[in-house]
C-alpha positions as CSV (number, residue, x, y, z in Angstrom):
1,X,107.5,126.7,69.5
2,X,104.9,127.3,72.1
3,X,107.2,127.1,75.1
4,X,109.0,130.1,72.8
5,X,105.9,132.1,72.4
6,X,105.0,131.6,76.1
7,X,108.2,132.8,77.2
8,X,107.2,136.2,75.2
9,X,104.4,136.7,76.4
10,X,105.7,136.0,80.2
11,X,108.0,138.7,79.4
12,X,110.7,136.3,80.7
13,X,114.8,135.7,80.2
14,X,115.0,133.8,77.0
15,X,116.4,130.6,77.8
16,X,119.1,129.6,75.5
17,X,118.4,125.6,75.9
18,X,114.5,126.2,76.1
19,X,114.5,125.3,72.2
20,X,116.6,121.7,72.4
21,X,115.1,121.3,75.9
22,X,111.3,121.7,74.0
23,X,112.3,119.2,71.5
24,X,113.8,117.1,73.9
25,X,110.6,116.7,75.7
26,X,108.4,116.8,72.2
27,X,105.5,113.5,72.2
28,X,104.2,113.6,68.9
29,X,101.1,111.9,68.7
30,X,101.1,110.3,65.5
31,X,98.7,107.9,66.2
32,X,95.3,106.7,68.4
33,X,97.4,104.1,70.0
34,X,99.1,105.8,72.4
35,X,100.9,103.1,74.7
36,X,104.5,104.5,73.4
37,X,103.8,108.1,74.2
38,X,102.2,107.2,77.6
39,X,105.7,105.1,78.7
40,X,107.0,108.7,77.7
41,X,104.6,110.9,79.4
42,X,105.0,107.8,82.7
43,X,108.8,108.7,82.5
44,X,108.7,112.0,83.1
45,X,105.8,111.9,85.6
46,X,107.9,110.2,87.5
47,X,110.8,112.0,87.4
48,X,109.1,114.8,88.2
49,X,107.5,112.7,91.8
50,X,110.9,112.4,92.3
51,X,111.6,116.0,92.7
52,X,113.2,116.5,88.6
53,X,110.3,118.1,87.0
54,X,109.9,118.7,83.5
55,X,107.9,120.8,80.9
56,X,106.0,118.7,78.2
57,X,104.8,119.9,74.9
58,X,102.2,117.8,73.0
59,X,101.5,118.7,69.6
60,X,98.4,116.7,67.8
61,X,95.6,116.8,65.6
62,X,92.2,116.9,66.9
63,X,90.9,113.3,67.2
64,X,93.8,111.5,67.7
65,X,93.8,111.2,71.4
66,X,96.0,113.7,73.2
67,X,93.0,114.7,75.3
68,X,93.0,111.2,76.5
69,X,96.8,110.7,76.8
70,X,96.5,113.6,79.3
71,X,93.5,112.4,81.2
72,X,95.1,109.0,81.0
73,X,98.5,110.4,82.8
74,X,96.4,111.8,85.2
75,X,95.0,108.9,86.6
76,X,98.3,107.8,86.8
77,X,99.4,110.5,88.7
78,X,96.9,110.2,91.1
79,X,98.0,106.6,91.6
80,X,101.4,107.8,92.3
81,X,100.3,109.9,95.3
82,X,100.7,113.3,93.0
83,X,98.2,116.0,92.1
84,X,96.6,116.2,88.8
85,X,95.8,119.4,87.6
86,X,93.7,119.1,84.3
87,X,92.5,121.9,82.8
88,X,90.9,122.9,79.2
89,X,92.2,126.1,77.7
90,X,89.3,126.9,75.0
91,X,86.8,127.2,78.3
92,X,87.4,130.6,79.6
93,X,88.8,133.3,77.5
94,X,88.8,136.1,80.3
95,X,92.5,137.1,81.6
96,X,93.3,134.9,83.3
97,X,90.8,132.5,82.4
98,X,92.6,129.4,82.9
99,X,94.5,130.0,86.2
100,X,90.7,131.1,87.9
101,X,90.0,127.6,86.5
102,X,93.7,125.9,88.0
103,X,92.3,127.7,91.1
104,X,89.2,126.2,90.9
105,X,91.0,122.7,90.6
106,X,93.3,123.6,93.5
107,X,90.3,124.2,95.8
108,X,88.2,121.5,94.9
109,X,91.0,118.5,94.8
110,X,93.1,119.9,97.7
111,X,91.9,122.2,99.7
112,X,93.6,122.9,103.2
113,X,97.0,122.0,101.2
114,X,96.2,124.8,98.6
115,X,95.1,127.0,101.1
116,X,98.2,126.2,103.8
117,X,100.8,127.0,100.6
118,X,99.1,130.0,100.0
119,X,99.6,131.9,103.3
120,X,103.0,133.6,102.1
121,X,101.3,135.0,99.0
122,X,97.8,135.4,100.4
123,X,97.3,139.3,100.0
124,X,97.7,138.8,96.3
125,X,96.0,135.6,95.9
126,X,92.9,137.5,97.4
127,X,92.9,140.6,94.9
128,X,93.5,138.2,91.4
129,X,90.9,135.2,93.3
130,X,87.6,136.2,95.0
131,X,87.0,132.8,95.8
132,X,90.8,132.7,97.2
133,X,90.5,136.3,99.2
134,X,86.7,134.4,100.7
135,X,88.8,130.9,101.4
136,X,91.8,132.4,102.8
137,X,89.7,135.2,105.2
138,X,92.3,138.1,104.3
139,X,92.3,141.7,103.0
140,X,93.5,141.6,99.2
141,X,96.5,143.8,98.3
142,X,95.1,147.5,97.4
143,X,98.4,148.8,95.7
144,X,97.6,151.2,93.2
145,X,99.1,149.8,90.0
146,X,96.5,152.1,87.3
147,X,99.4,153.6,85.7
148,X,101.7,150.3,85.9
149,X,99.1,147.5,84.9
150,X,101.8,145.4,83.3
151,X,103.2,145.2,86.5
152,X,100.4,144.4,88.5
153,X,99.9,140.9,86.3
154,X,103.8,140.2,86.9
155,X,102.9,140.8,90.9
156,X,99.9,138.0,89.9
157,X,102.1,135.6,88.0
158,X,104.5,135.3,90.7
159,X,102.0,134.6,93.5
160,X,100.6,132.1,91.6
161,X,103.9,131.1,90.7
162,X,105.0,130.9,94.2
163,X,102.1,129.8,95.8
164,X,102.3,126.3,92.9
165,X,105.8,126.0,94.0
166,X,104.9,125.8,97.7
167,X,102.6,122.7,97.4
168,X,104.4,121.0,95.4
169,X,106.5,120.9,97.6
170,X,104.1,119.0,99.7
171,X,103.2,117.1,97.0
172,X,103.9,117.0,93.4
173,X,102.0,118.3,90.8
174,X,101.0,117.0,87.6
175,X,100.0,120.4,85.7
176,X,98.0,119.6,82.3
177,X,96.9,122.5,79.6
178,X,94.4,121.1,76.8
179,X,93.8,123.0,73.9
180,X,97.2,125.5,75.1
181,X,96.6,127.4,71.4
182,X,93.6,128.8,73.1
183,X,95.4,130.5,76.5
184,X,94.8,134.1,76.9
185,X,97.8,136.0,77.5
186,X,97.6,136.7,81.3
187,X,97.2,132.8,81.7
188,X,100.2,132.0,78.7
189,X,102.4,134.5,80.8
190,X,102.0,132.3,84.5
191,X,102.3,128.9,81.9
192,X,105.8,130.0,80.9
193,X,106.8,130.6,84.5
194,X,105.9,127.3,85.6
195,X,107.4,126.1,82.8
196,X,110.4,127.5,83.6
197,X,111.1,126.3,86.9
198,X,109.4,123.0,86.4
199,X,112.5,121.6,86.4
200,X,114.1,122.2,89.5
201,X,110.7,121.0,91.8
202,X,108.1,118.2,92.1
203,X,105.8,119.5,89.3
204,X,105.4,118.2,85.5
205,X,103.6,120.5,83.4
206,X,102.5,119.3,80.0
207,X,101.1,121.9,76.9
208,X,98.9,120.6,74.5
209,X,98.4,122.4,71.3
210,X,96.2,121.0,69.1
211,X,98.3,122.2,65.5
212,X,95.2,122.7,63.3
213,X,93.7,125.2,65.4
214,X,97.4,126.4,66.6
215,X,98.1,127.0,62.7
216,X,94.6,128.9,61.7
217,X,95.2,131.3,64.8
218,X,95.8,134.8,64.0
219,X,99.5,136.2,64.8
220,X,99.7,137.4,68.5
């Protein structure tokens, strides 16, 4: 399952419950209609306002609405005083493609939050982010990690990690991955933390794999 596979590639404890916990929280959209699976989706959202988070995975064909399920949830979010975080997977294939472009969210939809969680993590915000190292005006980490890279990206992971888990504890956060088959490592790795922890804080994060492309991908 993909909460499985991001675990592996997060190089993460293996979660003994992650696999009933994953099918706990499976919406299987079966269907354009998608009122059921949004009361679903509205459950959890507001669970997770309420400080129980949860991790969501959303397994669809193309076509039959998820994209709009998770657009539709984040409105609803947004209504609910919480910060929607929407982002599209298949955009940027770079390491760490998709958290540039969570950052990039961050930034544009709450800026002196984002930047006021950041300030405990800041030095290694500003060597993975440009943009973060110009916003936050500080000297990015210089460690030299060129004979320990994999642990450099761990050092990267939980700063982002960390720095998520600070605002949402300002305010909670609705976390949405479209088109999750299409993550590159780097950005699977951070998805599995969150995931993780999701459900002791204020956040809701919510995979979606669309299973036709999930299905035709290579083994990793």
């Amino acid at each position: 399952e993909v909460i499985d596979r991001l675990t592996r590639i997060g190089e993460l404890p293996v979660d003994n419950d992650a696999g009933a916990a994953a099918r706990s929280y499976l919406v299987g959209v079966q269907t354009v209609g998608r009122s059921a699976e949004l009361a679903k989706l509205r459950e959890r959202l507001e669970r997770a306002i309420a400080g129980r988070g949860a991790r969501v995975l959303l397994e669809s064909r193309a076509g039959l609405g998820s994209t709009r399920l998770i657009l539709d949830l984040a409105v609803e979010a947004q209504l609910a005083g919480a910060l929607p975080l929407v982002i599209d997977a298949a955009l940027r294939s770079e390491s760490f493609g998709a958290v540039h472009a969570l950052i990039d969210k961050l930034l544009t939809s709450a800026h002196e939050d984002a930047l006021a969680a950041a300030q405990e993590h800041a030095p290694w915000l500003a060597r993975l982010s440009p943009v973060l190292a110009r916003e936050l005006g500080v000297a990015p980490d210089s460690t030299d990690f060129s004979t320990t890279p994999s642990e450099l990206r761990r050092r990267y992971i939980a700063a982002v990690s960390g720095w998520l888990c600070k605002l949402c504890a300002r305010r909670a956060l609705y976390i949405a991955v479209d088109n999750a088959h299409a993550l590159d490592d780097a950005s699977g790795a951070l998805l599995a933390s969150l995931a993780t922890d999701a459900s002791k804080s204020a956040m809701l994060v919510l995979v979606c794999v669309k299973t036709e492309q999930r299905d035709a991908a290579p083994p990793s």
